[in-house]
Backbone as a ProteinNet text record, in pm:
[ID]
protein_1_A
[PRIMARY]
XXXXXXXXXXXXXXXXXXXXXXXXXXXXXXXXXXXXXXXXXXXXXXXXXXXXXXXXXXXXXXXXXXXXXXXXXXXXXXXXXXXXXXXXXXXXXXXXXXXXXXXX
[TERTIARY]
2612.5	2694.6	2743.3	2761.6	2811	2682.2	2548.6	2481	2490.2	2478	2466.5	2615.4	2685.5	2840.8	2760	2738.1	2690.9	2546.8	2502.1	2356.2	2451.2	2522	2585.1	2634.3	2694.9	2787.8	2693.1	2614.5	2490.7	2452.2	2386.9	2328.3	2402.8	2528.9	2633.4	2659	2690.5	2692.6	2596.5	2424.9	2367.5	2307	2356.3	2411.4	2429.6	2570.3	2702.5	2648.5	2547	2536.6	2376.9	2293.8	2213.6	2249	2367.6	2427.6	2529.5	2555.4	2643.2	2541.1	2463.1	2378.8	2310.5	2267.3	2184.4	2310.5	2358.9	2467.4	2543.3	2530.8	2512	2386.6	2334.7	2181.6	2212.4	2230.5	2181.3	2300.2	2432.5	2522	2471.2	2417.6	2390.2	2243.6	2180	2030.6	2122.3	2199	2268.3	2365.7	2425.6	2484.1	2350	2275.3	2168.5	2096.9	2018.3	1961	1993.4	2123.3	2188.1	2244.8	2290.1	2292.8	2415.8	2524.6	2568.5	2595.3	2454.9	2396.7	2370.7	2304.8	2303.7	2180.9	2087.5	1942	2018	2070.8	2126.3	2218.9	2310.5	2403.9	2298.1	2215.2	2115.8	2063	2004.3	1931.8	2040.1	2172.9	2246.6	2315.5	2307.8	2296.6	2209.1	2081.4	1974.7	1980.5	1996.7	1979.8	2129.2	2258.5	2362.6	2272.5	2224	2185.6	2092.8	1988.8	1909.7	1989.1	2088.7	2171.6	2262.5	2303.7	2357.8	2314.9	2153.7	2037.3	2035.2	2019.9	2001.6	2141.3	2220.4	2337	2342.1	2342.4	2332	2245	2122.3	2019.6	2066.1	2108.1	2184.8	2280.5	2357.6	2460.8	2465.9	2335.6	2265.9	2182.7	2134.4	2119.5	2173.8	2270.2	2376.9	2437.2	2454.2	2516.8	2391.1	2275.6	2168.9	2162.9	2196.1	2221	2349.7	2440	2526.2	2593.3	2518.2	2505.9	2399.1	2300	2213.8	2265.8	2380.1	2460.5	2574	2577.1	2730	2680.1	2557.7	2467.5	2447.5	2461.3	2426.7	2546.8	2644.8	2758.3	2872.9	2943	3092.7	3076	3146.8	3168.8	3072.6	2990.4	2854.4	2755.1	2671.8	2553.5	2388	2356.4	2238	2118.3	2112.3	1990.1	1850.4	1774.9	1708.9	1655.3	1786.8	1786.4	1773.8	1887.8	1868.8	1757.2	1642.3	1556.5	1426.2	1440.4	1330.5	1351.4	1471.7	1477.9	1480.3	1492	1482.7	1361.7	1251.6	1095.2	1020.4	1124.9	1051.7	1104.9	1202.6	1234.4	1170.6	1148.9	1103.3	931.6	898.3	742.5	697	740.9	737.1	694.2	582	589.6	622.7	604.5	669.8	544.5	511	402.7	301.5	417.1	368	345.1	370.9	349.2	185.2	161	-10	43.4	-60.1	-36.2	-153.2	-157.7	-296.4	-309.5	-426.5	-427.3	-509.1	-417	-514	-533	-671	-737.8	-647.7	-631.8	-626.4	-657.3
5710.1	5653.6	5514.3	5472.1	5323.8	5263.1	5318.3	5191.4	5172.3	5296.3	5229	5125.6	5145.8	5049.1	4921.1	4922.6	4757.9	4734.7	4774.5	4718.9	4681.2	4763.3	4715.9	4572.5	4566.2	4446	4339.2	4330.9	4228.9	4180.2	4308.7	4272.7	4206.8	4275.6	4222.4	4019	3989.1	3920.8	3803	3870.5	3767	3728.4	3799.5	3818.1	3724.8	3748	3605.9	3522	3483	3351	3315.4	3408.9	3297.8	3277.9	3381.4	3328	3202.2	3172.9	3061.7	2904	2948	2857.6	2819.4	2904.3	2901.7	2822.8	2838.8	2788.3	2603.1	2605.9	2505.6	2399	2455.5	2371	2395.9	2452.2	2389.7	2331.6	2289.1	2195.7	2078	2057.9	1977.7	1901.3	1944.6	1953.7	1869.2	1941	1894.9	1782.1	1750.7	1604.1	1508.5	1577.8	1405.4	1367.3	1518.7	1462.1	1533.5	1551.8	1578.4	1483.6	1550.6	1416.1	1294.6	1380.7	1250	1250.2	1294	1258.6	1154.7	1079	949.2	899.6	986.2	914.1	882.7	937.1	859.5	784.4	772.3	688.8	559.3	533.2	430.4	430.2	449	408.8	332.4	414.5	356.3	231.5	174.5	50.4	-67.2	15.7	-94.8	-107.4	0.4	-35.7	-115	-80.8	-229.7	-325.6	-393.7	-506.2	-568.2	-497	-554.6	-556.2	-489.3	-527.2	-679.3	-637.4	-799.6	-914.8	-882.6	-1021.7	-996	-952	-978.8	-1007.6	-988.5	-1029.4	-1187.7	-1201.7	-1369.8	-1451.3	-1379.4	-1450.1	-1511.4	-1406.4	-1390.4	-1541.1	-1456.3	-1634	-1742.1	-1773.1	-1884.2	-1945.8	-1843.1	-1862.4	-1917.3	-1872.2	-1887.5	-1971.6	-2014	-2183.5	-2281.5	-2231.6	-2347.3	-2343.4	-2274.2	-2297.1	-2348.9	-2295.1	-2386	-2521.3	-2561.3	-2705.6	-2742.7	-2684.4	-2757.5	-2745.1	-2692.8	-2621	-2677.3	-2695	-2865.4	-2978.5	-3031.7	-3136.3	-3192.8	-3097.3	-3078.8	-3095.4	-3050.5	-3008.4	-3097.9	-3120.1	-3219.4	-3364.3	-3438.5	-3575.8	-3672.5	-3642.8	-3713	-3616.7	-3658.8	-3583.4	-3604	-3575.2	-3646.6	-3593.8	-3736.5	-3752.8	-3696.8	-3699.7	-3664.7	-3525.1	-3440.8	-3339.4	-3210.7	-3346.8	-3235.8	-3307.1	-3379.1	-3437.9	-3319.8	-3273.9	-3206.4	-3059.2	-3011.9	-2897.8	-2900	-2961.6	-2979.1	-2983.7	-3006	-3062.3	-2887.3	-2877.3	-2721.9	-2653.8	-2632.7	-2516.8	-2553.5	-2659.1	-2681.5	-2679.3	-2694	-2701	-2831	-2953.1	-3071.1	-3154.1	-3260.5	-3371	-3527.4	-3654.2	-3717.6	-3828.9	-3897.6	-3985.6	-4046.8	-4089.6	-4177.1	-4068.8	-3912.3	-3838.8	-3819.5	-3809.8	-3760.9	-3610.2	-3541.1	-3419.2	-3365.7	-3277.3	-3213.5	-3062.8	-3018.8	-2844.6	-2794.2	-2722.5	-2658	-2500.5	-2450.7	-2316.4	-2204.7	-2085.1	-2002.9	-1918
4618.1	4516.2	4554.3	4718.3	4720	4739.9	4736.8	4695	4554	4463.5	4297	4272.9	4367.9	4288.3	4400.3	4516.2	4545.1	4441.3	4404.9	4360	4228.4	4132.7	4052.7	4028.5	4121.3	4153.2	4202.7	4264.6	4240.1	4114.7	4059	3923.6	3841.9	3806	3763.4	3780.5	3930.6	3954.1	3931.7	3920.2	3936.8	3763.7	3660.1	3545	3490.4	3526.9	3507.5	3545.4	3648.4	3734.1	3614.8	3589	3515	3355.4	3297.9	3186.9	3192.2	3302.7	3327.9	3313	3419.1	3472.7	3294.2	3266.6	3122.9	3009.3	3005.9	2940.6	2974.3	3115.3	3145.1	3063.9	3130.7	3058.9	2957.9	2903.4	2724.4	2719.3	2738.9	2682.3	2753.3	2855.4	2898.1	2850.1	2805.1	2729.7	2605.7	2530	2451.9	2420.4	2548.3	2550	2589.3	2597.5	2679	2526.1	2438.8	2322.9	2214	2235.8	2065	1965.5	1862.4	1750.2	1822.3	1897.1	1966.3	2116.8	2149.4	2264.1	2325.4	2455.8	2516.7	2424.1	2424.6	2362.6	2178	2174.1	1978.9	2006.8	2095.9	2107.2	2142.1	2221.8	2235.9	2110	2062.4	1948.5	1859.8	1828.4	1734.7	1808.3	1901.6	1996.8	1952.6	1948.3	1917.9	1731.6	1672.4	1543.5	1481	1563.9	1589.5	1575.6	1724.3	1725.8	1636.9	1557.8	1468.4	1377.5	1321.4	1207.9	1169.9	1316.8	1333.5	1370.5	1395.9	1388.2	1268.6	1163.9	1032.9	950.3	997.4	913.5	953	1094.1	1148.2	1041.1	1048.5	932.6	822.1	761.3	586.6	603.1	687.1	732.8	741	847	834.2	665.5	626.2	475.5	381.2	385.9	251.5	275.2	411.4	477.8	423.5	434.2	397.6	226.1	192.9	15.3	-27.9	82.2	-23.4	35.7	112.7	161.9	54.4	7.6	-136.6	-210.1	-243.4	-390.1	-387.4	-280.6	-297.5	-286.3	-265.2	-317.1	-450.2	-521.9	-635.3	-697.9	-704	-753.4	-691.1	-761.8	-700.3	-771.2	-721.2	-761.6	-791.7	-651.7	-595.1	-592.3	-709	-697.1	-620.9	-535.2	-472.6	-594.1	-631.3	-726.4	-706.5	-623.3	-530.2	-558	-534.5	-517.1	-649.6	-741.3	-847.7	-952.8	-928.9	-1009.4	-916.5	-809.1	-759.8	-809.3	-851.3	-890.2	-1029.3	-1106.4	-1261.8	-1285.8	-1243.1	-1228.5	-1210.6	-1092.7	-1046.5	-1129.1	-1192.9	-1292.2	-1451.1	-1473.8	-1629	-1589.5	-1444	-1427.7	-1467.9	-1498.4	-1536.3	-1455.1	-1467.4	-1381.9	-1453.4	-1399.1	-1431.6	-1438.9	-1518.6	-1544.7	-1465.6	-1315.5	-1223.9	-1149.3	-1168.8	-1023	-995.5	-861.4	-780.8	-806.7	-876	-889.8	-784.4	-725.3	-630.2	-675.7	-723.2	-746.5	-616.7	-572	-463.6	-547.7	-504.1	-525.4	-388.2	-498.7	-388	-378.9
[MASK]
++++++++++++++++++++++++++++++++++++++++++++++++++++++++++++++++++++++++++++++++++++++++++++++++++++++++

């Protein structure tokens, strides 16, 4: 009878130890590639940074239009500018212009 209570108490013991162990691992399995795990926390890192190369873009953009759009607009109008876009929006050329058709 005191071997079945030590063999018990082994089994027992070694039980607990690979439900522990097992349990371990998978939370740990689980912080490395779960939804907010290290491998998604990286990704949502990198897809940051392309967001905000493209927002920079946009920025830079809309600074380059409306530096043409206050050209245009205000006191002083650069002639220039709004005789090349009046041309391109009516499709118009102007008597003296070299027109060139390229094929494409």
């Amino acid at each position: 009878m005191i071997i079945r209570t030590r063999q018990r108490r082994i089994v027992y013991f070694l039980a607990f130890q690979m439900v522990a162990w097992g349990a371990a691992a998978y939370f740990a399995h689980s912080a490395y590639t779960g939804n907010r795990g290290i491998v998604a926390k990286n990704e949502a890192k990198k897809q940051t940074a392309e967001i905000l190369a493209q927002i920079a873009l946009a920025k830079d953009e809309r600074a380059a239009w409306e530096r043409r759009v206050n050209q245009i607009r205000g006191p002083e109008v650069d002639r220039d500018l709004l005789d090349e876009r009046q041309r391109a929006m009516l499709n118009l050329a102007h008597k003296n212009d070299l027109i060139i058709q390229l094929e494409r």
